[in-house]
DOVEX-142526 format. One record per residue (C-alpha): x, z, y; residue number from 1. Coordinates in nm, 3 decimals, decimal comma. Each point is the difference from the previous one (the first is absolute). Layout:
<pts>
pt c1:X c3:Z c2:Y nr:NUM
...
</pts>
This chain:
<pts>
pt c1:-0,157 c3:-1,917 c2:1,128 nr:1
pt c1:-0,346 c3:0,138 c2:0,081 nr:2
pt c1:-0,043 c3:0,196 c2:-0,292 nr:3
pt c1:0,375 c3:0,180 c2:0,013 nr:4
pt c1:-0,090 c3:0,050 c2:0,400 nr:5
pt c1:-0,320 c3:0,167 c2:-0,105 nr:6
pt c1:0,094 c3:0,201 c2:-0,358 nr:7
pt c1:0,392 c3:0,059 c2:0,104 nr:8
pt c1:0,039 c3:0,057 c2:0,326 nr:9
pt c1:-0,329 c3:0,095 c2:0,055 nr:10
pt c1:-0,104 c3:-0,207 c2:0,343 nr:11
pt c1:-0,392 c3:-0,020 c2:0,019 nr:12
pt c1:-0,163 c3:-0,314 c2:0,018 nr:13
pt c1:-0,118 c3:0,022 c2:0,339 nr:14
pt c1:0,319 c3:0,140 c2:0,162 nr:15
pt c1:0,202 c3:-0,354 c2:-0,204 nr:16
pt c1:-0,346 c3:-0,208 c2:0,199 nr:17
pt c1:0,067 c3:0,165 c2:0,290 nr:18
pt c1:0,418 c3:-0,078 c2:-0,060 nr:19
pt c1:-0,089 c3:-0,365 c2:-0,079 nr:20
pt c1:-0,200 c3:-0,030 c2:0,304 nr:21
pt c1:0,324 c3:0,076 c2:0,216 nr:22
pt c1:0,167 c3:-0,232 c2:-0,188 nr:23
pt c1:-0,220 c3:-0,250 c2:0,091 nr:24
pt c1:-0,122 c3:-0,048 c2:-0,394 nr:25
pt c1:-0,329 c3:0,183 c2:-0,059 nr:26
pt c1:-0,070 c3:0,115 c2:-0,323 nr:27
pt c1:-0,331 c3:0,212 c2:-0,040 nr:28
pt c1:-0,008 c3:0,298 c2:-0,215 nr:29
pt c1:-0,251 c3:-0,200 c2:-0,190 nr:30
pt c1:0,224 c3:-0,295 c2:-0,091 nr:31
pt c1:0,238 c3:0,202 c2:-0,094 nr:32
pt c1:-0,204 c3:0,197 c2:-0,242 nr:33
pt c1:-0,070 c3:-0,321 c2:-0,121 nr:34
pt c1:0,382 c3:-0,107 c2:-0,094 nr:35
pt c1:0,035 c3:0,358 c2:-0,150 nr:36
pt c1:-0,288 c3:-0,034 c2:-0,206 nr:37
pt c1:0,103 c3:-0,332 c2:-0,151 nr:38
pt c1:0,382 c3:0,200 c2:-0,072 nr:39
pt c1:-0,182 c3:0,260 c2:-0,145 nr:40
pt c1:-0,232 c3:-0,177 c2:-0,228 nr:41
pt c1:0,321 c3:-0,168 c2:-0,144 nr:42
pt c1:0,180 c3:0,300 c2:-0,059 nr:43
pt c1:-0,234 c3:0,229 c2:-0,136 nr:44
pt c1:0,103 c3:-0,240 c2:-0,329 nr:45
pt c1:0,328 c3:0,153 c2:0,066 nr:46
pt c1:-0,083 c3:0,356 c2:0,055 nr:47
pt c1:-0,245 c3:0,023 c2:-0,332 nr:48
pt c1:0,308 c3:-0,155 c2:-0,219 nr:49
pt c1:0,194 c3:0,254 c2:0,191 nr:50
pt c1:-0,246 c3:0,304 c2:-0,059 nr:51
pt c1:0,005 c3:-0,117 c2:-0,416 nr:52
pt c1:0,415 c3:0,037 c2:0,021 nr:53
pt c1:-0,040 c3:0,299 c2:0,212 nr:54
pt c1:-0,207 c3:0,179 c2:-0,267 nr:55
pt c1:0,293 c3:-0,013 c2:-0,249 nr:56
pt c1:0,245 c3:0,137 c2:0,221 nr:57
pt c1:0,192 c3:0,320 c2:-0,082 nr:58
pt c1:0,031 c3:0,190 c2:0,294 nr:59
pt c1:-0,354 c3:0,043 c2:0,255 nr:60
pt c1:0,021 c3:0,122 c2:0,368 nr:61
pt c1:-0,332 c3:0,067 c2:0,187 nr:62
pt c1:-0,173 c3:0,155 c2:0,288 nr:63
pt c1:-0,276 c3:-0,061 c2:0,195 nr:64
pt c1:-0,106 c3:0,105 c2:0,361 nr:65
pt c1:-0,310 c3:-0,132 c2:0,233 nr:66
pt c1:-0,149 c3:-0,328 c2:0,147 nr:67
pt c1:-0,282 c3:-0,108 c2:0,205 nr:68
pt c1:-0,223 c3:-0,254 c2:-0,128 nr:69
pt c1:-0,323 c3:-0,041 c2:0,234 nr:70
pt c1:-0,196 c3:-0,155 c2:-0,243 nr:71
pt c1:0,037 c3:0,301 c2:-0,237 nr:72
pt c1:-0,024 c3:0,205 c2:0,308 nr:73
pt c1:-0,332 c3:-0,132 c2:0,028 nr:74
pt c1:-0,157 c3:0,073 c2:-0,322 nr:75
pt c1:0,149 c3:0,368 c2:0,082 nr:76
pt c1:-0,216 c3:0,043 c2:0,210 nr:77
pt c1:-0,313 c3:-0,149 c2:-0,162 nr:78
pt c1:0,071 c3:0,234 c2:-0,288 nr:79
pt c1:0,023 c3:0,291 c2:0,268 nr:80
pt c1:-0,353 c3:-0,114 c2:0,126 nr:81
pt c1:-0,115 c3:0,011 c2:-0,289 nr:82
pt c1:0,133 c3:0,294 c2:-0,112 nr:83
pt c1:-0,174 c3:0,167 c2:0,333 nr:84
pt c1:-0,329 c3:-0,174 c2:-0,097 nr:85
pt c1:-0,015 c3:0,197 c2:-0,304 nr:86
pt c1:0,063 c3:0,322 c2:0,170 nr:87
pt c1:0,397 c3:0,033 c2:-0,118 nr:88
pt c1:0,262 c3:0,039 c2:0,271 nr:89
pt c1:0,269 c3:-0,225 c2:-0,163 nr:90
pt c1:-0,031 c3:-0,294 c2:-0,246 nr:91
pt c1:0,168 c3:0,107 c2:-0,400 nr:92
pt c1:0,106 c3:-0,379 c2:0,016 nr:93
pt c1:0,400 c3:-0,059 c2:0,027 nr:94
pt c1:0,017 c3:-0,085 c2:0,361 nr:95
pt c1:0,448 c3:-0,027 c2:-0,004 nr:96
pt c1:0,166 c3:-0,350 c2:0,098 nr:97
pt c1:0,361 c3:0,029 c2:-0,203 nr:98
pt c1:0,286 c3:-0,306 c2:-0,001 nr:99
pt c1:0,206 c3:0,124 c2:-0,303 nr:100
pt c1:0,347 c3:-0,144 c2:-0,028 nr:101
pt c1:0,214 c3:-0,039 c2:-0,324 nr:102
pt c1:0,326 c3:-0,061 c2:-0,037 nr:103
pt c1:0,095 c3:-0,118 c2:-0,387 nr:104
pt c1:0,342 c3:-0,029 c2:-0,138 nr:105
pt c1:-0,040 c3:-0,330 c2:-0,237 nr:106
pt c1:0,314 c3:-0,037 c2:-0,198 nr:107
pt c1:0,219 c3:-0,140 c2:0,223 nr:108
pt c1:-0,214 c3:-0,017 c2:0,308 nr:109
pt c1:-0,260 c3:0,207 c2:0,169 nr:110
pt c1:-0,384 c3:-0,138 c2:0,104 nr:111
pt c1:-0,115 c3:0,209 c2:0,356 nr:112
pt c1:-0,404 c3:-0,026 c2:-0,016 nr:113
pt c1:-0,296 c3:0,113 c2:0,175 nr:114
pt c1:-0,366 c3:0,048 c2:0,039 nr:115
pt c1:-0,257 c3:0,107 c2:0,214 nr:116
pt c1:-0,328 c3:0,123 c2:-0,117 nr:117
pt c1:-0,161 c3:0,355 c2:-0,051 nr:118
pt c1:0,192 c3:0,098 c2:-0,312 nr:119
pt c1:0,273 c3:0,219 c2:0,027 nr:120
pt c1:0,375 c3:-0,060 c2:-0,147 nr:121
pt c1:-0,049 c3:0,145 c2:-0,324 nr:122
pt c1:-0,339 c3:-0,178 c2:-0,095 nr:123
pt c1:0,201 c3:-0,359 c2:0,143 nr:124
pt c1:0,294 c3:0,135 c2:-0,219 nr:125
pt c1:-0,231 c3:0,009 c2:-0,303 nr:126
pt c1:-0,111 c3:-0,325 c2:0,024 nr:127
pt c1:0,345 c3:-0,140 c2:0,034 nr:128
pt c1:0,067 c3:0,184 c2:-0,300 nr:129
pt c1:-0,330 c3:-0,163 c2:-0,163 nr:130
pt c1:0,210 c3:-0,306 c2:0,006 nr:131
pt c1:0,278 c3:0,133 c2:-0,197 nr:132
pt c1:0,067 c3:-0,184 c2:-0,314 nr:133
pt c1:-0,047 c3:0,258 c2:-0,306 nr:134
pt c1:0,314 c3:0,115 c2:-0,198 nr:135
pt c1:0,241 c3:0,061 c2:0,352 nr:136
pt c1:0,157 c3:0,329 c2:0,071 nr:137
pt c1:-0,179 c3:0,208 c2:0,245 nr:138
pt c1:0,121 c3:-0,082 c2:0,331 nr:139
pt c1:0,150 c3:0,274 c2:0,239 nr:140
pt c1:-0,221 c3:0,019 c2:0,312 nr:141
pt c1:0,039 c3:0,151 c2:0,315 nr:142
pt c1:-0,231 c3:0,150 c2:0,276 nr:143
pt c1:-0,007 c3:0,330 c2:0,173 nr:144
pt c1:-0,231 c3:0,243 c2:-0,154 nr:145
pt c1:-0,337 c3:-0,074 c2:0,127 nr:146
pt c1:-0,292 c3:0,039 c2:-0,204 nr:147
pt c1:-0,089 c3:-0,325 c2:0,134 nr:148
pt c1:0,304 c3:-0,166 c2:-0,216 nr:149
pt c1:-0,094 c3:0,071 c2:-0,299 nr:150
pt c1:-0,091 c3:-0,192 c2:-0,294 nr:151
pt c1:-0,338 c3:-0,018 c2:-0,209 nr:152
pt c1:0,213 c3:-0,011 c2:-0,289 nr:153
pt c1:0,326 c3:0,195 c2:0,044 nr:154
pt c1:0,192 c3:-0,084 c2:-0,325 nr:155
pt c1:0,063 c3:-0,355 c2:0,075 nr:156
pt c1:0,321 c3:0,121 c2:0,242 nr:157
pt c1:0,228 c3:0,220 c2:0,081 nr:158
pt c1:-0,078 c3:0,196 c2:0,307 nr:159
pt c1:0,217 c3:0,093 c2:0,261 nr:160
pt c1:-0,025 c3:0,183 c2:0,329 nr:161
pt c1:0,220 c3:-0,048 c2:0,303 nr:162
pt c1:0,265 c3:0,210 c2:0,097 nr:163
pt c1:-0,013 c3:-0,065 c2:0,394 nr:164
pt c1:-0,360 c3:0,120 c2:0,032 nr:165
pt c1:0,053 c3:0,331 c2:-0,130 nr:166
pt c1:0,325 c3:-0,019 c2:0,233 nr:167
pt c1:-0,187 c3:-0,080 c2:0,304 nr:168
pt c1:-0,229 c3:0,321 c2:-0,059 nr:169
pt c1:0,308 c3:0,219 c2:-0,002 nr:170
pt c1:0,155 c3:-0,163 c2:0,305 nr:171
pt c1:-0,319 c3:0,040 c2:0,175 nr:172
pt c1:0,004 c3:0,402 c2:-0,032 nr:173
pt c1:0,384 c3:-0,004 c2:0,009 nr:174
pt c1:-0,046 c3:0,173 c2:0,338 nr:175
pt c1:-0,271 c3:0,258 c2:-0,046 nr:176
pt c1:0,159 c3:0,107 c2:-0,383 nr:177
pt c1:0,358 c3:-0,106 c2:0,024 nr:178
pt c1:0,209 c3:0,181 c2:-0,291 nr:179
pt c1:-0,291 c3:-0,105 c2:-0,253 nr:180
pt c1:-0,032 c3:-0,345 c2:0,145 nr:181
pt c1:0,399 c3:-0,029 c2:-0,002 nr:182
pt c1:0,018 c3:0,058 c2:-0,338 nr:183
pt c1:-0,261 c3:-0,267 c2:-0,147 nr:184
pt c1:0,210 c3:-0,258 c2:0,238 nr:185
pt c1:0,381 c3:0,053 c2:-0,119 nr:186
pt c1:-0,100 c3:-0,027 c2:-0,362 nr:187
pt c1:-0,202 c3:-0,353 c2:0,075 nr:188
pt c1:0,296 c3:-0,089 c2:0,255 nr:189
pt c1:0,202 c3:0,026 c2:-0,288 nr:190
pt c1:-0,215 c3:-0,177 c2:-0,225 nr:191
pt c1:0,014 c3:-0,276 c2:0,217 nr:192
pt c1:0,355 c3:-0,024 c2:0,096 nr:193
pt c1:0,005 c3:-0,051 c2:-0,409 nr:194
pt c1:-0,221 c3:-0,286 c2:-0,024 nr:195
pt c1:0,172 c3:-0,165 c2:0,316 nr:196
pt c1:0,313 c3:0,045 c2:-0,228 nr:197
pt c1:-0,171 c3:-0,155 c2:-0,298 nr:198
pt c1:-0,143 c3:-0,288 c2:0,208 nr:199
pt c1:0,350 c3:-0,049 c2:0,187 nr:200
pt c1:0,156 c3:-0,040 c2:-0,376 nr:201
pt c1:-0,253 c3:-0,211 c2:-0,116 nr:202
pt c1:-0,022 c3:0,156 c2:-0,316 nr:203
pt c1:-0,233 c3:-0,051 c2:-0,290 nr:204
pt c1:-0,351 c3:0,211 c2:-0,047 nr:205
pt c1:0,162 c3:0,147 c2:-0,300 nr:206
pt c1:0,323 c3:0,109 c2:0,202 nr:207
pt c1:-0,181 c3:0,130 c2:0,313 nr:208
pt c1:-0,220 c3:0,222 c2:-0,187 nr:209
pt c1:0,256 c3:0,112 c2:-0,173 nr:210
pt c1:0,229 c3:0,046 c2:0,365 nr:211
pt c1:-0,396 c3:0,184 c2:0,119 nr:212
pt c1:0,000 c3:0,242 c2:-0,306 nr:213
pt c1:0,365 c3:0,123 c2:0,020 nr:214
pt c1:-0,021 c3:0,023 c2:0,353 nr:215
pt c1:-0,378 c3:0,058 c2:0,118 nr:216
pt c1:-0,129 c3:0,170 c2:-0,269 nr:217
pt c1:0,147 c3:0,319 c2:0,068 nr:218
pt c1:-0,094 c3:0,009 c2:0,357 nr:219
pt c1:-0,372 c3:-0,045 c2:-0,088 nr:220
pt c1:-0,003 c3:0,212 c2:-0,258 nr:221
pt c1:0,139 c3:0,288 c2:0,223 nr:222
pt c1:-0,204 c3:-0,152 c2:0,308 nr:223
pt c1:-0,344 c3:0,007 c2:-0,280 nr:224
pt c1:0,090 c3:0,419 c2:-0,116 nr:225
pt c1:0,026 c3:0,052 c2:0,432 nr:226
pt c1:-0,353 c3:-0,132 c2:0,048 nr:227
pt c1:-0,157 c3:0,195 c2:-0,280 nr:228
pt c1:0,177 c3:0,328 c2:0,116 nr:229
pt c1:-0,173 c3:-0,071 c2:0,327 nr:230
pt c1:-0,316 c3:-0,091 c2:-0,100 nr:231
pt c1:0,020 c3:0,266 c2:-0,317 nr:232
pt c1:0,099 c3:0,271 c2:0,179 nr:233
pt c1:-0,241 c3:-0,053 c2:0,317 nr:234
pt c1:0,299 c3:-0,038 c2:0,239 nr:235
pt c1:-0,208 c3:-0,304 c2:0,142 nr:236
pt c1:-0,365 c3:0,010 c2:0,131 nr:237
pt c1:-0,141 c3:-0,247 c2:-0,273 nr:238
pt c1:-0,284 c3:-0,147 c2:0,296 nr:239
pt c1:0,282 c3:-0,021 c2:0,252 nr:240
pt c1:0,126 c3:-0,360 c2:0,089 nr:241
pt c1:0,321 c3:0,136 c2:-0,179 nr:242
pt c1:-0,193 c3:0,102 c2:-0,295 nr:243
pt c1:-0,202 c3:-0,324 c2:-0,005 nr:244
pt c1:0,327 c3:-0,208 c2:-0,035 nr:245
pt c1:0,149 c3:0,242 c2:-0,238 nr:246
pt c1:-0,279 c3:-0,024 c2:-0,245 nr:247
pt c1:-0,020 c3:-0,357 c2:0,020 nr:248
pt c1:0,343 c3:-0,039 c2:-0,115 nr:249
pt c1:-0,059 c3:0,263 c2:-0,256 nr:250
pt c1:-0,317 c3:-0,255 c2:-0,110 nr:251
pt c1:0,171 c3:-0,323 c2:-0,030 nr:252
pt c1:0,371 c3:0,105 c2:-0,091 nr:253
pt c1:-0,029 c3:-0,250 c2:-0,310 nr:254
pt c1:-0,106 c3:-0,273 c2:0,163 nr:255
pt c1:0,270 c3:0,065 c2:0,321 nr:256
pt c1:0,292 c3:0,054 c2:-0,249 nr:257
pt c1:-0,082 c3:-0,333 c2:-0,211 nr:258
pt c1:0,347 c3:-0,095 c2:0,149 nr:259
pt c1:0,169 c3:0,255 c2:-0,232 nr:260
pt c1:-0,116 c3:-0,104 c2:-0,344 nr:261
pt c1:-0,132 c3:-0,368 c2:0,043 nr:262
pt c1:0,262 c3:-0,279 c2:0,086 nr:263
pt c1:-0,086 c3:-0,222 c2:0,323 nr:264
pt c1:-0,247 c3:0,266 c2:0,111 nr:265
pt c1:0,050 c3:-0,020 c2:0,352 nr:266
pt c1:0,026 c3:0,326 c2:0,250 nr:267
pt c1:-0,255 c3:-0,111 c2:0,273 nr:268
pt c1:-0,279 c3:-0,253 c2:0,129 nr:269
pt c1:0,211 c3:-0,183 c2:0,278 nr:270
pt c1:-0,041 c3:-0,335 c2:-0,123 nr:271
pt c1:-0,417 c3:0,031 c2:-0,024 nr:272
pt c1:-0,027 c3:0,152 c2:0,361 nr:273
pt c1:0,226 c3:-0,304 c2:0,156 nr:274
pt c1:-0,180 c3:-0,200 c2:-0,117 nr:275
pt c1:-0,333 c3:0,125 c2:0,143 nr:276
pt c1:0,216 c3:-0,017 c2:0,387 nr:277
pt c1:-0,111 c3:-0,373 c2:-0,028 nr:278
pt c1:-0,406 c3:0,050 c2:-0,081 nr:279
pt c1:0,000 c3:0,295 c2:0,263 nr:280
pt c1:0,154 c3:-0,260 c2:0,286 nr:281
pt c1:-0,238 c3:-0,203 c2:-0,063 nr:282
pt c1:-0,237 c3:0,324 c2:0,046 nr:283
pt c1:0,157 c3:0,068 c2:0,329 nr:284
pt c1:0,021 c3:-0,320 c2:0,151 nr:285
pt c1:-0,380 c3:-0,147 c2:-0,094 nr:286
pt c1:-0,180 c3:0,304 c2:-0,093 nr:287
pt c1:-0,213 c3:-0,101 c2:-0,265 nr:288
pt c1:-0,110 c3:-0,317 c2:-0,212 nr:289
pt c1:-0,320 c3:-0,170 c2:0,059 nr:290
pt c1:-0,144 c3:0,003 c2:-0,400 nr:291
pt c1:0,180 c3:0,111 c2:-0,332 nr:292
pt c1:0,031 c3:-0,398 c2:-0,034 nr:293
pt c1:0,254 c3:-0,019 c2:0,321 nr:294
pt c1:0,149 c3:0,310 c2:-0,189 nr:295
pt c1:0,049 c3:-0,140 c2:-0,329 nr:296
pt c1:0,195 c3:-0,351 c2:0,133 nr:297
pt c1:0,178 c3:0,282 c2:0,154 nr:298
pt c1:0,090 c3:0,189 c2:-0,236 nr:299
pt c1:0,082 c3:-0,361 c2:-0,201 nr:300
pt c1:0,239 c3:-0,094 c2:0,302 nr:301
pt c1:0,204 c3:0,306 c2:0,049 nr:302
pt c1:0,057 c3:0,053 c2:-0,347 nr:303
pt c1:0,152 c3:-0,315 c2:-0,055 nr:304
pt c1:0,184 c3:0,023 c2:0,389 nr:305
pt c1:0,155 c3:0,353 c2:-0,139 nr:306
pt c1:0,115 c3:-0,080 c2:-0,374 nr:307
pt c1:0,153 c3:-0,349 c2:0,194 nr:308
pt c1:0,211 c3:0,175 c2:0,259 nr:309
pt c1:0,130 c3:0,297 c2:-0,292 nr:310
pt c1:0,090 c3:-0,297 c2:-0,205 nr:311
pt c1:0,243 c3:-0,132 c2:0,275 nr:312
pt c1:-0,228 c3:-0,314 c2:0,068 nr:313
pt c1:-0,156 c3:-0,163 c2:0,340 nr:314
pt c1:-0,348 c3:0,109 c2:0,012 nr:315
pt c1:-0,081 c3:-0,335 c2:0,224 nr:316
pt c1:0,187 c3:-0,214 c2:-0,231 nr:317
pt c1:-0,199 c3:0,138 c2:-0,294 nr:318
pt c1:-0,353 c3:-0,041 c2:0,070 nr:319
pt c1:0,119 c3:-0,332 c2:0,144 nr:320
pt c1:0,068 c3:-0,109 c2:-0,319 nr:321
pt c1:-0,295 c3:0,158 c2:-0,141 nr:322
pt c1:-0,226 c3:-0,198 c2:0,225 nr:323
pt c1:0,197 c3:-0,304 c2:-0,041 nr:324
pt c1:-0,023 c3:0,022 c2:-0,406 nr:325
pt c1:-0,343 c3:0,158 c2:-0,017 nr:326
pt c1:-0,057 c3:-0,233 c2:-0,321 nr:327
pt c1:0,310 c3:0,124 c2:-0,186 nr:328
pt c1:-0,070 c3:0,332 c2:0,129 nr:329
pt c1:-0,381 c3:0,010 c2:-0,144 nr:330
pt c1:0,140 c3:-0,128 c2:-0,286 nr:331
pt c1:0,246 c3:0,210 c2:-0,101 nr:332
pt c1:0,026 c3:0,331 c2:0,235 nr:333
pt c1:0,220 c3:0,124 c2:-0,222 nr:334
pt c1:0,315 c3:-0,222 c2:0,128 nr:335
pt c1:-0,097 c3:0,094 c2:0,303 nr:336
pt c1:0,008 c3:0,379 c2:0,077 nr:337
pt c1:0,280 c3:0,116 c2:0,277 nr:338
pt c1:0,261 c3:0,053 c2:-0,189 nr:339
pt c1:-0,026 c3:-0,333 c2:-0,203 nr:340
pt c1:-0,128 c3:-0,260 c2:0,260 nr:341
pt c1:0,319 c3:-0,091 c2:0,137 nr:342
pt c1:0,050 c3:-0,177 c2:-0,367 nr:343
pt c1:-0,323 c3:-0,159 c2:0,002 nr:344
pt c1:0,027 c3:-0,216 c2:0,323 nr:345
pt c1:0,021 c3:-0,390 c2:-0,040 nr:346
pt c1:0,272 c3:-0,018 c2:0,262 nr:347
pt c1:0,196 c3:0,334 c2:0,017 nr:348
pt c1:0,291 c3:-0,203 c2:0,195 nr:349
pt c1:-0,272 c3:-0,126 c2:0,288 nr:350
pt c1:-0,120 c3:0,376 c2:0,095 nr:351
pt c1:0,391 c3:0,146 c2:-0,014 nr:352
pt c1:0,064 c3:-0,274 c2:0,236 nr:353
pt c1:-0,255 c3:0,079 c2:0,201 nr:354
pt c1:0,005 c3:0,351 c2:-0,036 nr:355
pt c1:0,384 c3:-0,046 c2:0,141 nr:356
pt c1:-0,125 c3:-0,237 c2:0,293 nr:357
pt c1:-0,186 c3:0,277 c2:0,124 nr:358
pt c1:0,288 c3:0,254 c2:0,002 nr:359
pt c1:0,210 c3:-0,272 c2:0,160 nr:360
pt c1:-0,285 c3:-0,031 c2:0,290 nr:361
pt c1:-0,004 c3:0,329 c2:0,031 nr:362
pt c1:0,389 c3:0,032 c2:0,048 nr:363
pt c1:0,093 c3:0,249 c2:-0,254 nr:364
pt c1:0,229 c3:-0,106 c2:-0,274 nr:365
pt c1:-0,183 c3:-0,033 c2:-0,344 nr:366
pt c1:-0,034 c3:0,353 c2:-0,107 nr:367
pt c1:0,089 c3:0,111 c2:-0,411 nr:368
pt c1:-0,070 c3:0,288 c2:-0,162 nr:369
pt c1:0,186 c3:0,306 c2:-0,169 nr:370
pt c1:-0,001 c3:0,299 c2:-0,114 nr:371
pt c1:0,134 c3:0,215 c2:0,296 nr:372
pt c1:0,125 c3:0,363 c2:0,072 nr:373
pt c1:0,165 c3:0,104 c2:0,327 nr:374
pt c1:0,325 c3:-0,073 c2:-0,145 nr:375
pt c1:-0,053 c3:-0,394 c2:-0,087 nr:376
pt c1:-0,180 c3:-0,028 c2:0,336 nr:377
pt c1:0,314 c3:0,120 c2:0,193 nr:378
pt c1:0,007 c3:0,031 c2:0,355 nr:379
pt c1:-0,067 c3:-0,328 c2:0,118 nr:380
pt c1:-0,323 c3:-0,002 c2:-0,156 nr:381
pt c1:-0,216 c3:-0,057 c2:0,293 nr:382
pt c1:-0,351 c3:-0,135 c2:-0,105 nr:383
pt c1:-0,241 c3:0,142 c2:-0,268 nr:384
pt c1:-0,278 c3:-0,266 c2:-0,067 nr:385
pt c1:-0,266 c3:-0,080 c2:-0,169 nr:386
pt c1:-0,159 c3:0,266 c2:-0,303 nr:387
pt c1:0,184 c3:0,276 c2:-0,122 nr:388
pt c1:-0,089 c3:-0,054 c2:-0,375 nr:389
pt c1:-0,085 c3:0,401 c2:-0,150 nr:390
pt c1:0,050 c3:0,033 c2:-0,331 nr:391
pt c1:0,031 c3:0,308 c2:-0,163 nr:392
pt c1:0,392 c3:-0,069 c2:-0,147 nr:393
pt c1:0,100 c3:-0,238 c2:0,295 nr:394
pt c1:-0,052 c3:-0,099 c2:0,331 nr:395
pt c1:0,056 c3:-0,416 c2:0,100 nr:396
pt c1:0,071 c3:-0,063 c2:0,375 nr:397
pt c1:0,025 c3:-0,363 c2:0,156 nr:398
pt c1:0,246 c3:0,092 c2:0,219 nr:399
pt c1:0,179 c3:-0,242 c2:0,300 nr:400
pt c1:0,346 c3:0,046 c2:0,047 nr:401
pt c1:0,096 c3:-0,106 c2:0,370 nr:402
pt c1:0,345 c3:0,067 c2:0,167 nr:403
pt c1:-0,013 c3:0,255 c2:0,291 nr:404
pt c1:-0,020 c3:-0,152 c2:0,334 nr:405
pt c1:0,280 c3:-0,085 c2:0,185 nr:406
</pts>
């Protein structure tokens, strides 16, 4: 419970001691680092089993933004002294502080990790990829297009950009260059209203890139000869903010257009920057982590909280069980990764039962899961709760259905 608290919902420990205290239960920060610890150090077993299946997965979304860590803060600025001691204004040491999330499509299910250290996305991408068993397909990964993301060794994937961040720059000048802006937006409004189509249907790879080249193609194509006319013809001030964006799609129109000639290339980098909401409330609510050790159990935690609640499963149940089985669990992490644990419990029967006595204490009826649309929730659907699970062809809702009130 301390750990989701902490790496879910993002409470602090000293705002939960100060909570407890009310309560009349203390429970200092420091014992309570002291429970997460213990979690952690069981289920970083978990997460490196999970990092080895992650590396063979076909489809990679990452991103990366910032984090404070004091103890790194600290040896900033020692290097900055130093720097100054030797007559240089700045240190040439990396001085950045990066969590770098992934989200990996595994087969059947996807892994959500992270990490927190100085490296950027694309060197932590690289060394996820350093784990990849030789002989697989390249996988298809996604980021936005950030020097940053890159690889060391580029011809291990397939590289795609994200639609919505070229999007956002248009929307952004929509009001200062309107017509030109207006025109990049229809054509990717379109675009998406075809992949929404695609998802809706649920069809294949194979079938929705061949719905995106029928349909799509044309409209970049057209959208592509429109750019170059601008840029060509020197209709747009190429060091304007207008020109800036237009060049940059002009750069990477491969790599944004993978959607058109690879199957399950996917349009945009939603997925990756959800998942970073969860690191950057814990950013927001404590600020910063004490060492990179506090990071990495962390990092450990929240990846295993996140792929848990995408799966469908009860984050509090799970690293119960983990804690409770930590022999099984060091034994063979395999059988026990988010997706799979629920098969690997002695007693599956006792935590249902449980897991039920708690709804009934709670007084809502036990809850079940579907897929949902607004027409199978119907009016009377009056609760939404729980995780909405995101996936890029479906979306699961535990929903409560409750009869209007009299």
């Amino acid at each position: 419970m301390l750990a989701v608290r902490r790496y879910s919902l993002g409470v602090p420990g000293y705002r939960l001691q100060g909570y407890q205290a009310m309560l009349g239960v203390p429970v200092p920060d420091a014992t309570q680092w002291d429970q997460i610890e213990v979690v952690g150090d069981c289920a970083s077993k978990v997460l490196a089993q999970m990092e080895r299946e992650a590396a063979q997965g076909e489809l990679i979304f990452h991103d990366d933004t910032a984090v404070r860590l004091l103890s790194l803060i600290k040896e900033n600025r020692d290097l900055v002294a130093a720097a100054h001691a030797q007559g240089l204004s700045t240190t040439n040491e990396r001085t950045g502080m990066h969590p770098t999330a992934w989200v990996v499509q595994v087969g059947e299910h996807t892994a959500i990790l992270y990490s927190s250290s100085r490296c950027h996305a694309g060197e932590n991408l690289q060394g996820l990829l350093d784990k990849r068993e030789a002989g697989r397909d390249k996988p298809l990964a996604m980021s936005d297009a950030l020097a940053s993301h890159e690889v060391a060794d580029a011809s291990r994937l397939i590289r795609c950009h994200c639609l919505a961040h070229g999007r956002r720059k248009c929307s952004d000048l929509e009001a200062v260059c309107p017509h030109a802006c207006q025109v990049v937006l229809e054509v990717l409004s379109q675009v998406c209203d075809h992949d929404e189509q695609a998802r809706k249907e649920q069809w294949s790879p194979q079938a929705r890139l061949a719905y995106h080249q029928a349909q799509s193609q044309p409209l970049m194509d057209e959208r592509k000869r429109w750019l170059d006319r601008q840029i060509d013809d020197h209709l747009v001030e190429p060091n304007s903010a207008l020109g800036k964006a237009m060049g940059s799609r002009q750069r990477h129109g491969v790599t944004l257009t993978q959607f058109l000639s690879v199957p399950g290339a996917p349009l945009d980098n939603n997925l990756a920057e959800r998942a970073l909401q969860l690191f950057i409330r814990q950013r927001n609510n404590s600020l910063f982590d004490k060492s990179t050790h506090r990071a990495s159990i962390a990092s450990v935690l929240t990846s295993l909280i996140a792929t848990c609640l995408y799966a469908g499963g009860n984050a509090v149940e799970y690293l119960v069980a983990l804690q409770e089985h930590r022999r099984e669990v060091f034994a063979d992490p395999a059988a026990w990764l988010p997706w799979a644990y629920a098969n690997s419990r002695a007693s599956p029967s006792a935590t249902r039962r449980q897991s039920r006595a708690i709804w009934a204490r709670s007084g809502l009826p036990f809850h079940s899961r579907m897929i949902s649309s607004r027409a199978d929730k119907g009016p009377r659907a009056s609760a939404l709760v729980g995780h909405q699970r995101k996936r890029p062809c479906e979306s699961l809702f535990i929903i409560i259905q409750e009869p209007w009130p009299s």
